[in-house]
Backbone as a chain_set.jsonl record, in Angstrom:
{"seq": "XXXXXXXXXXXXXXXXXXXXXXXXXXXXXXXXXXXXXXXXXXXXXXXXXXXXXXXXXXXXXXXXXXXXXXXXXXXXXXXXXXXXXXXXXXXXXXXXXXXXXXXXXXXXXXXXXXXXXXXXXXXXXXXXXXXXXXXXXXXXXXXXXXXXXXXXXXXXXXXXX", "coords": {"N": [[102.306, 106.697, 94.934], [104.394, 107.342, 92.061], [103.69, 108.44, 88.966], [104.052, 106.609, 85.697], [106.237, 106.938, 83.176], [105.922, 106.981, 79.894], [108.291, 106.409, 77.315], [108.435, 106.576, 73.515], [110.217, 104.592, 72.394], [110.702, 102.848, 74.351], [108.111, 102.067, 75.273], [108.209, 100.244, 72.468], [110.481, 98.34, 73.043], [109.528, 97.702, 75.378], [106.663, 95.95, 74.472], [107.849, 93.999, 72.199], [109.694, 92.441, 74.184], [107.59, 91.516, 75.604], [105.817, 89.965, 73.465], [108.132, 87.735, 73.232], [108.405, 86.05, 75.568], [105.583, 85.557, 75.428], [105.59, 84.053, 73.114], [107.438, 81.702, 73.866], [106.846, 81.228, 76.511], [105.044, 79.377, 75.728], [102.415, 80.85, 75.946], [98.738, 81.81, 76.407], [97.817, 84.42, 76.746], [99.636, 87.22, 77.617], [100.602, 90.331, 79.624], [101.238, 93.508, 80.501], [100.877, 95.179, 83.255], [100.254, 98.615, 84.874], [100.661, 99.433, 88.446], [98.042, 100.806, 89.015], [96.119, 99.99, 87.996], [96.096, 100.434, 85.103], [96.331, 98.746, 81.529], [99.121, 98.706, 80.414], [100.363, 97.087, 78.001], [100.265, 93.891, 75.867], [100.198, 90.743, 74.546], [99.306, 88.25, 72.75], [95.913, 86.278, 72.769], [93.646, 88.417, 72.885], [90.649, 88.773, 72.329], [88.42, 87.91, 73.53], [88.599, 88.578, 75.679], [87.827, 90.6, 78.587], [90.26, 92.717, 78.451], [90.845, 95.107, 79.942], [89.03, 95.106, 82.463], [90.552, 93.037, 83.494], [92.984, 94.086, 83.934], [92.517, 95.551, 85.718], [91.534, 93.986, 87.865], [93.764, 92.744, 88.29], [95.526, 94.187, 89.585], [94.18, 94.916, 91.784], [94.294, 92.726, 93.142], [97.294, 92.192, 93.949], [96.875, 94.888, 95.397], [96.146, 93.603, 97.455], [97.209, 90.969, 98.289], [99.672, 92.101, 99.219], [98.701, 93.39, 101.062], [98.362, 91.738, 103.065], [100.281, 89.979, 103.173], [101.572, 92.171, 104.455], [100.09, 92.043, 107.284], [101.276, 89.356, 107.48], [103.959, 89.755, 107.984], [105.698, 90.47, 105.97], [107.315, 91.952, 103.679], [106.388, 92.09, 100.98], [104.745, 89.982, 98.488], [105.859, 88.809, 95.375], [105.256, 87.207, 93.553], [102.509, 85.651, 92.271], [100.25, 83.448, 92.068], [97.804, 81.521, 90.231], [95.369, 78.973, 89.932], [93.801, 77.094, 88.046], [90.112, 75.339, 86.968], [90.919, 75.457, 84.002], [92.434, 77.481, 83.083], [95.375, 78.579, 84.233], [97.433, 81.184, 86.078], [100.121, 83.224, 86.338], [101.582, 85.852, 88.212], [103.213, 88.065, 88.447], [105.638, 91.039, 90.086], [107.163, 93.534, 88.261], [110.615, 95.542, 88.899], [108.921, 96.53, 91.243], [107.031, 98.586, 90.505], [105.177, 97.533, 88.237], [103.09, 95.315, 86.576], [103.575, 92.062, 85.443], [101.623, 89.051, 83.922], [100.449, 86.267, 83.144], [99.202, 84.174, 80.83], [98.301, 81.033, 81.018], [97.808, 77.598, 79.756], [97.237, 73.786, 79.944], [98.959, 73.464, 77.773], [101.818, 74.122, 78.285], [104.067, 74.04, 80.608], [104.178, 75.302, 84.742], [106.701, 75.481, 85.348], [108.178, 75.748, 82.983], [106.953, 78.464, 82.526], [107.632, 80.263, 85.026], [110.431, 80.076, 84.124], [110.923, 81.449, 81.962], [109.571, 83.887, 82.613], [111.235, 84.793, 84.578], [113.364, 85.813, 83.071], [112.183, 87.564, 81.297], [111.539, 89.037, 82.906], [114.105, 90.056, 83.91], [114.834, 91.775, 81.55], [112.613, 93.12, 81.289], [113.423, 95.114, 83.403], [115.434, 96.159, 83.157], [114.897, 97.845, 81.307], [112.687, 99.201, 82.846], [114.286, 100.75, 84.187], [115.941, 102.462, 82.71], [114.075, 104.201, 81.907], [113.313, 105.185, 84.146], [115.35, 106.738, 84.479], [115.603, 108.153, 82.22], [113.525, 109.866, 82.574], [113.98, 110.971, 84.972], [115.975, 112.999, 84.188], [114.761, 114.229, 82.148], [113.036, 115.56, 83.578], [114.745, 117.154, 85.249], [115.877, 118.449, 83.142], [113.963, 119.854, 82.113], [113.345, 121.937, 84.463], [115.487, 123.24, 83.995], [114.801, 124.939, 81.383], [112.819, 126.263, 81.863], [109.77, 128.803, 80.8], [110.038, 131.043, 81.707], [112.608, 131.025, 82.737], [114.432, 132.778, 81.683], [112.926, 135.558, 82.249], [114.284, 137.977, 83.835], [113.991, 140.008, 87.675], [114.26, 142.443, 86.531], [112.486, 142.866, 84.158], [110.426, 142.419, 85.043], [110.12, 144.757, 86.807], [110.19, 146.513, 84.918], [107.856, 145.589, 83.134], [105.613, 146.057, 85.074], [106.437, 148.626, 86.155]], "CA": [[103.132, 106.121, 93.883], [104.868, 108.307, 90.949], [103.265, 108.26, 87.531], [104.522, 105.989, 85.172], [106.161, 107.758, 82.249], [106.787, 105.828, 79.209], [108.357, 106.638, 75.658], [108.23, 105.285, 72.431], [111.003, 103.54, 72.438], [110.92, 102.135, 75.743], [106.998, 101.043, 75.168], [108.18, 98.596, 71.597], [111.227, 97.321, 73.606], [108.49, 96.909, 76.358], [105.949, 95.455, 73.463], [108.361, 93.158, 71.876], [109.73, 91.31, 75.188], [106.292, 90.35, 75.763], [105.95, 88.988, 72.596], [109.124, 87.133, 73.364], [107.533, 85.76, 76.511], [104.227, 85.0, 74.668], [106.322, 82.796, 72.524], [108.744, 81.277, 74.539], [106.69, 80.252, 77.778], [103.837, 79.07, 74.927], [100.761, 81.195, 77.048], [97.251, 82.376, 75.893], [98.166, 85.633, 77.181], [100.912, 88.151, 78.597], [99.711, 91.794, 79.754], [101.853, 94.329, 81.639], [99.31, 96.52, 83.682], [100.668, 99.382, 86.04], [99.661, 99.406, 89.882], [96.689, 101.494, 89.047], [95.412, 98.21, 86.796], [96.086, 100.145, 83.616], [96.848, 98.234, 80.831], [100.619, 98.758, 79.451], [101.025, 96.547, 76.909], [99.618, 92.718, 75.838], [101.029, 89.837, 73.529], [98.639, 86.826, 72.617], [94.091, 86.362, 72.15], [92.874, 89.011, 74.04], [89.595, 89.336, 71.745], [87.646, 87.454, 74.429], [88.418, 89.204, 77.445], [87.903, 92.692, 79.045], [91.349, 93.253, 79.41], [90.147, 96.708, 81.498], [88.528, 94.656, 83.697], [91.279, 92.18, 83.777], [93.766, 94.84, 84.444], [91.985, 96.478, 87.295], [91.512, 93.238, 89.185], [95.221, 92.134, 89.191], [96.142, 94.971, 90.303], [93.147, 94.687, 92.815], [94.878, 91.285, 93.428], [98.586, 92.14, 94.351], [96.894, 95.553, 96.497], [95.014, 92.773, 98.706], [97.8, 90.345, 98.97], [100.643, 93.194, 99.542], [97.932, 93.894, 102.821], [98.41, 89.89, 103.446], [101.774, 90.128, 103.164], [102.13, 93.173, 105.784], [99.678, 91.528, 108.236], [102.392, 88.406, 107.951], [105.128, 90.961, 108.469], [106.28, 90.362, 104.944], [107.134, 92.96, 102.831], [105.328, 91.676, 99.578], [104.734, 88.455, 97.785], [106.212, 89.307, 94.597], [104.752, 85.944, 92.955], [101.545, 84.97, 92.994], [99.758, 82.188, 91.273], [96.515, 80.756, 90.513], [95.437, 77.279, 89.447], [92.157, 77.373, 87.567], [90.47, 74.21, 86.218], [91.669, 75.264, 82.52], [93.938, 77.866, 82.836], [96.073, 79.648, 85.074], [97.814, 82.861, 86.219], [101.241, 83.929, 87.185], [101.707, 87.112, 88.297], [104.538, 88.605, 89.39], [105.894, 92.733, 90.226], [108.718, 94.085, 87.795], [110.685, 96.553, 89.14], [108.096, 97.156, 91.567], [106.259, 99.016, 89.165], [104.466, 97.652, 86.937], [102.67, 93.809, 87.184], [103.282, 90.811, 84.51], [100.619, 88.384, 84.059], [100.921, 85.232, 82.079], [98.044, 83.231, 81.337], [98.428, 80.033, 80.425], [97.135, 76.085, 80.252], [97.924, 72.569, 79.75], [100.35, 73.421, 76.533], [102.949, 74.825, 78.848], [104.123, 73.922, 82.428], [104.49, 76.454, 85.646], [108.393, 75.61, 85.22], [108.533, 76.38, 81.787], [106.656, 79.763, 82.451], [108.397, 80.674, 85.637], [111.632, 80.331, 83.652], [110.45, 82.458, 81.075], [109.282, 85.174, 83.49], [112.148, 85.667, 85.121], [114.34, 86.449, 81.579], [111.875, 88.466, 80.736], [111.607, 90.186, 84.21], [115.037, 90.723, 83.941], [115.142, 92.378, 80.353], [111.778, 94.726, 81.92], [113.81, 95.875, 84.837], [116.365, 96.958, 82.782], [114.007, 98.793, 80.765], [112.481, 100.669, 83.77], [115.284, 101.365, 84.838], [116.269, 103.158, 81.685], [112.595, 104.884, 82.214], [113.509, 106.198, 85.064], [116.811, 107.842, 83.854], [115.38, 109.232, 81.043], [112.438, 110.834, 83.026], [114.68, 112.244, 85.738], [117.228, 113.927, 83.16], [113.679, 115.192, 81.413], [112.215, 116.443, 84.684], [115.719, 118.535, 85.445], [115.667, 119.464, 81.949], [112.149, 120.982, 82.452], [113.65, 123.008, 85.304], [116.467, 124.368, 83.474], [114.85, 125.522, 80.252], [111.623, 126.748, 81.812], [109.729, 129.523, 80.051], [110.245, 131.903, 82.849], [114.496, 131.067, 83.365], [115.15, 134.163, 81.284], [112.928, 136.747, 82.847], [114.544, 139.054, 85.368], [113.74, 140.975, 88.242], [113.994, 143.91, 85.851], [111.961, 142.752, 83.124], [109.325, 142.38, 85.616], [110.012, 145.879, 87.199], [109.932, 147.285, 83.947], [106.761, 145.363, 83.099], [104.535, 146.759, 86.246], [106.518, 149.856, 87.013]], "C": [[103.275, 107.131, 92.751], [104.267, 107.748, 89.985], [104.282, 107.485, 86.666], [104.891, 106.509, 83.606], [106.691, 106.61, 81.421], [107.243, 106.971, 77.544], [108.651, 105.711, 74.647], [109.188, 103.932, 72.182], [111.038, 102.207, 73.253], [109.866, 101.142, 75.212], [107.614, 100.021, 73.392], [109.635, 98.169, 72.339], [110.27, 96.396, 74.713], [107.527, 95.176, 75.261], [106.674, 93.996, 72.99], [109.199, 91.76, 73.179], [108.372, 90.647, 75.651], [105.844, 89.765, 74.744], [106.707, 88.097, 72.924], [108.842, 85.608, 74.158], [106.648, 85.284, 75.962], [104.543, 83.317, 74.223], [106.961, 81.567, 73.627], [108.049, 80.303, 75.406], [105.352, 79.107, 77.101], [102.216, 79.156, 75.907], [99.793, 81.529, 75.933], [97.622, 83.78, 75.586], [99.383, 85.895, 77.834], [100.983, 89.097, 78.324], [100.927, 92.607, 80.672], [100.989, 95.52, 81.784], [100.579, 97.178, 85.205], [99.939, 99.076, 87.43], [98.42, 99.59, 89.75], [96.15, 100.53, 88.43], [95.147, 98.953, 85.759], [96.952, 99.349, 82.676], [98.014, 99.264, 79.944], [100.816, 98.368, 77.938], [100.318, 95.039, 76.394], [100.055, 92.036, 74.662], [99.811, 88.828, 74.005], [96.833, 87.524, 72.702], [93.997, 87.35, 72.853], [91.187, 89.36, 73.777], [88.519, 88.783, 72.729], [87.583, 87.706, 75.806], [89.142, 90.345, 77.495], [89.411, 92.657, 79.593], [91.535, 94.73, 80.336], [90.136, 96.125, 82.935], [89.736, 93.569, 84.627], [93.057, 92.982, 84.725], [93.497, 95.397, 85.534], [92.18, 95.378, 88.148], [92.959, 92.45, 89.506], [95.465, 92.91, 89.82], [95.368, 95.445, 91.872], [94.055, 93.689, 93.727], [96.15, 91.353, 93.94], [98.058, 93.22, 95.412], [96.428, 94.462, 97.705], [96.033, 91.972, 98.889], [99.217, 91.136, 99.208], [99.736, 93.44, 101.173], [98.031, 92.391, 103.101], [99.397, 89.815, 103.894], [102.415, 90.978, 104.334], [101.273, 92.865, 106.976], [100.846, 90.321, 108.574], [103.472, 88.891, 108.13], [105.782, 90.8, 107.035], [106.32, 91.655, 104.27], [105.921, 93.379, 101.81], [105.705, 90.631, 99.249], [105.214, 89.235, 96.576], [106.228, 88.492, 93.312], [103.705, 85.164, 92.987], [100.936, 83.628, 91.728], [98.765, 81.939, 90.948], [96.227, 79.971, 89.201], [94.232, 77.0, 89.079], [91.691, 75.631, 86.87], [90.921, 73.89, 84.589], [92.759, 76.092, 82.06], [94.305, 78.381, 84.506], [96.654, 80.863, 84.894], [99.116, 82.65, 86.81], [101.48, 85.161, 87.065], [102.719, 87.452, 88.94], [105.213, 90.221, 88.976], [107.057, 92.37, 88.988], [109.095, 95.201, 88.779], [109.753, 97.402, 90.818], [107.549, 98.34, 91.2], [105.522, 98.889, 88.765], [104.151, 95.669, 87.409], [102.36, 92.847, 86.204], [102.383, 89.521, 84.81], [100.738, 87.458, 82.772], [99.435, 84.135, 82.555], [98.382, 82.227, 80.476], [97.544, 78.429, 80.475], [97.606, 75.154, 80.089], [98.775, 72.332, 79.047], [101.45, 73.406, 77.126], [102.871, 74.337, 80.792], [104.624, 75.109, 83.212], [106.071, 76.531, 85.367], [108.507, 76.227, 84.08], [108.269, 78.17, 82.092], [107.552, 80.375, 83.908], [109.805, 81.148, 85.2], [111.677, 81.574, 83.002], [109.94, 83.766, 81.537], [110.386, 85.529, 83.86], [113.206, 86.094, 84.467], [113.713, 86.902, 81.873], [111.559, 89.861, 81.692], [113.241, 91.107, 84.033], [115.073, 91.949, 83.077], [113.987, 93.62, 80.604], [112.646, 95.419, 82.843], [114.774, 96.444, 84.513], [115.588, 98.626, 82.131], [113.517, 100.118, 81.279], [112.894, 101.046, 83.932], [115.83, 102.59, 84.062], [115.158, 104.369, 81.526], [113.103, 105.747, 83.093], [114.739, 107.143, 85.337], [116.644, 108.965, 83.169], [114.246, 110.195, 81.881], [112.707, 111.944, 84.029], [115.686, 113.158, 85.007], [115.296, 114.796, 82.416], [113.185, 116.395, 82.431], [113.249, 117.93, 85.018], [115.615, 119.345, 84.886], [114.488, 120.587, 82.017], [112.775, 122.346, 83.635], [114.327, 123.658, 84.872], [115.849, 125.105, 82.262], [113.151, 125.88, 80.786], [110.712, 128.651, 80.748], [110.184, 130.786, 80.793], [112.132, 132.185, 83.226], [115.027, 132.085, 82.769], [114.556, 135.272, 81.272], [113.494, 137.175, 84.061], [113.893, 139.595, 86.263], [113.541, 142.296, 86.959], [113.061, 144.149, 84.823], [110.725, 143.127, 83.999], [108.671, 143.835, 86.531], [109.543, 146.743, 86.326], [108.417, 147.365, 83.381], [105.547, 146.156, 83.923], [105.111, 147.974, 86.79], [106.579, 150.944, 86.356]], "O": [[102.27, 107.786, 92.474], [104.215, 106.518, 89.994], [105.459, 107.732, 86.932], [103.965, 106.52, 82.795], [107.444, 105.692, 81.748], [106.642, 107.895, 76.996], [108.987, 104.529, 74.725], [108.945, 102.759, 71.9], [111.285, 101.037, 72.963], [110.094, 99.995, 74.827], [107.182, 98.869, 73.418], [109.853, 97.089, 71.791], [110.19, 95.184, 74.914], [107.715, 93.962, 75.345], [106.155, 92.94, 73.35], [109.213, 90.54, 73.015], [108.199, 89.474, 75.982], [105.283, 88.723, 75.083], [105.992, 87.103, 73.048], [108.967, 84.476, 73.691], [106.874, 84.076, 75.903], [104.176, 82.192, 74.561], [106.37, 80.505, 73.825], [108.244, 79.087, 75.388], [104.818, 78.232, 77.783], [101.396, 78.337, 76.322], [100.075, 81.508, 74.735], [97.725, 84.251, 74.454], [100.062, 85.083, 78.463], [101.309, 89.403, 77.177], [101.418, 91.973, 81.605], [100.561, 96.392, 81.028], [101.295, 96.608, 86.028], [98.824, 98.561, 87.501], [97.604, 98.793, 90.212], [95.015, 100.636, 88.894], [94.134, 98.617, 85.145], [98.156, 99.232, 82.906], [97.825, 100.19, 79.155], [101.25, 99.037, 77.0], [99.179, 95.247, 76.81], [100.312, 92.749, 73.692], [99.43, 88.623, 75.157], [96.51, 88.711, 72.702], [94.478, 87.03, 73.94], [90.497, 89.973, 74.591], [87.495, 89.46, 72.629], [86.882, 87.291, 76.729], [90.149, 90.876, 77.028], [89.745, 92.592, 80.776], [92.335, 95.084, 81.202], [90.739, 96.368, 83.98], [89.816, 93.365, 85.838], [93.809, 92.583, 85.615], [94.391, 95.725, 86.314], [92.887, 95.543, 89.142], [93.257, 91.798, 90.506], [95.738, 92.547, 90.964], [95.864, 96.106, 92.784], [94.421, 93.949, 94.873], [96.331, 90.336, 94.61], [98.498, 92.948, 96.529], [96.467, 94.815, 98.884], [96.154, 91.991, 100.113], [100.048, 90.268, 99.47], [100.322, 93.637, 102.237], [96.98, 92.213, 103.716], [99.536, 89.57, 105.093], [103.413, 90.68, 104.99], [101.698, 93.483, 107.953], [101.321, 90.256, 109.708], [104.189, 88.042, 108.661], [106.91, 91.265, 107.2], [105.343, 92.402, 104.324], [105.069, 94.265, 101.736], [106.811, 90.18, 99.548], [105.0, 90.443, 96.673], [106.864, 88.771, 92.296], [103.739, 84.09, 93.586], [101.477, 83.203, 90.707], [98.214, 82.331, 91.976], [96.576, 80.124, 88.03], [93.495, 76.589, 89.976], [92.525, 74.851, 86.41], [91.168, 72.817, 84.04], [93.629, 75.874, 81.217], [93.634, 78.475, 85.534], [96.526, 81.559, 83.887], [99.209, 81.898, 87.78], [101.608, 85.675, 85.954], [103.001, 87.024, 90.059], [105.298, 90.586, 87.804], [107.644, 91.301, 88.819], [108.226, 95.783, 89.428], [109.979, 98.52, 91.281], [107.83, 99.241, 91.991], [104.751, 99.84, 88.633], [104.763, 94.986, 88.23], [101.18, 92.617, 85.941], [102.452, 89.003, 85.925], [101.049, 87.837, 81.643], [98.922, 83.657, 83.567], [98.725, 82.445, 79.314], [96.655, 78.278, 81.313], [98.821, 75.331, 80.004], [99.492, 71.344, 79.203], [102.297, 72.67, 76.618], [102.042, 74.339, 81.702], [105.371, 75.914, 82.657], [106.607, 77.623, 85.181], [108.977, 77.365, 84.12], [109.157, 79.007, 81.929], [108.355, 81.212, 83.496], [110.35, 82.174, 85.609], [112.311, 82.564, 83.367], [109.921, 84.708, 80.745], [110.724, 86.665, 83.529], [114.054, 86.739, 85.083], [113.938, 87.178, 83.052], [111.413, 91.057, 81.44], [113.448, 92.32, 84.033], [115.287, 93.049, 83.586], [114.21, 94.787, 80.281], [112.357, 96.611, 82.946], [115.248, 97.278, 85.284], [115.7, 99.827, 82.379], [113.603, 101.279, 80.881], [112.516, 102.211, 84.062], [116.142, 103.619, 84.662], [115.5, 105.43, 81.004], [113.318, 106.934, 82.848], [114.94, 108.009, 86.188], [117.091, 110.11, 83.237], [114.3, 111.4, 81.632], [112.238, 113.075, 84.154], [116.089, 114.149, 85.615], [115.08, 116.008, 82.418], [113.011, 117.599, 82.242], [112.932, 119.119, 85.056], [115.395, 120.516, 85.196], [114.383, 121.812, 81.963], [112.546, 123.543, 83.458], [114.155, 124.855, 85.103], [116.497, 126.128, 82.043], [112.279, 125.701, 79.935], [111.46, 129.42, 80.143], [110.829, 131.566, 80.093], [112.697, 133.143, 83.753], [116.122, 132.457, 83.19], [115.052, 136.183, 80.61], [113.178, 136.747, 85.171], [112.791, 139.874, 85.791], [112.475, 142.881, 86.767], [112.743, 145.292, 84.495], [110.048, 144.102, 83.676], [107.507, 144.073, 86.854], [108.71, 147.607, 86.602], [107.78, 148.395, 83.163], [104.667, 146.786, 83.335], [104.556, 148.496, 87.757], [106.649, 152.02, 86.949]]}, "num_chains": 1, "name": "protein.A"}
């Protein structure tokens, strides 16, 4: 998987849709953690939990049912769930990318937050998308203006000969 490049901009458009989200679906929490289970970004309490730890094991959590998923010939689940006795979890890919996590409890129903995920999925996927524009126009850039694109053969003859 390619590194995940972000810039400033991108991360408070990122930042502020999960606020948005926070609000909206009325959760505890809402984290965007990369594949690798680092933490991205986070809206709502988090002072009571390792979000490290919390980030590693979703992303623990989508590699193990992504191998579920390709034992059932499925691609990927791209929605997962869980139903705790005080809160819950929805998790679901952006982009395939990057992995939103919404924790919530009895304030808020799965409909409400489902709804609310998939705006705010949308408004990420634009985002990446914009990520990954800007990073391939950077990467070219890097090739064309390297430090090296304006020595010659001759400079280099001249140098060692």
């Amino acid at each position: 998987m390619s590194e995940l490049v972000m810039y400033e901009e991108e991360f408070r458009r990122i930042d502020e849709e999960l606020k948005r989200l926070y609000q909206l679906a009325n959760a505890k929490l809402v984290f965007l953690v990369d594949k690798n289970g680092q933490l991205i970004s986070s809206a709502g309490d988090t002072h009571d939990i390792d979000t490290t730890a919390l980030a590693s094991l979703t992303a623990g959590n989508i590699a193990a049912t992504g191998g579920i998923a390709k034992l059932l010939g499925q691609k990927e689940f791209s929605i997962l769930f869980h139903e705790g006795e005080k809160d819950n979890i929805h998790i679901s890919l952006v982009a395939n990318k990057v992995i939103l996590v919404v924790v919530f409890d009895q304030r808020t129903s799965l409909g409400l937050v489902r709804l609310r995920v998939k705006k705010s999925t949308q408004s990420l996927e634009r985002i990446f998308e914009e990520l990954d524009k800007k990073s391939s126009i950077e990467e070219r850039d890097k090739g064309l203006t390297s430090p090296f694109s304006e020595i010659t053969d001759e400079d280099i003859d001249r140098l060692f000969g």
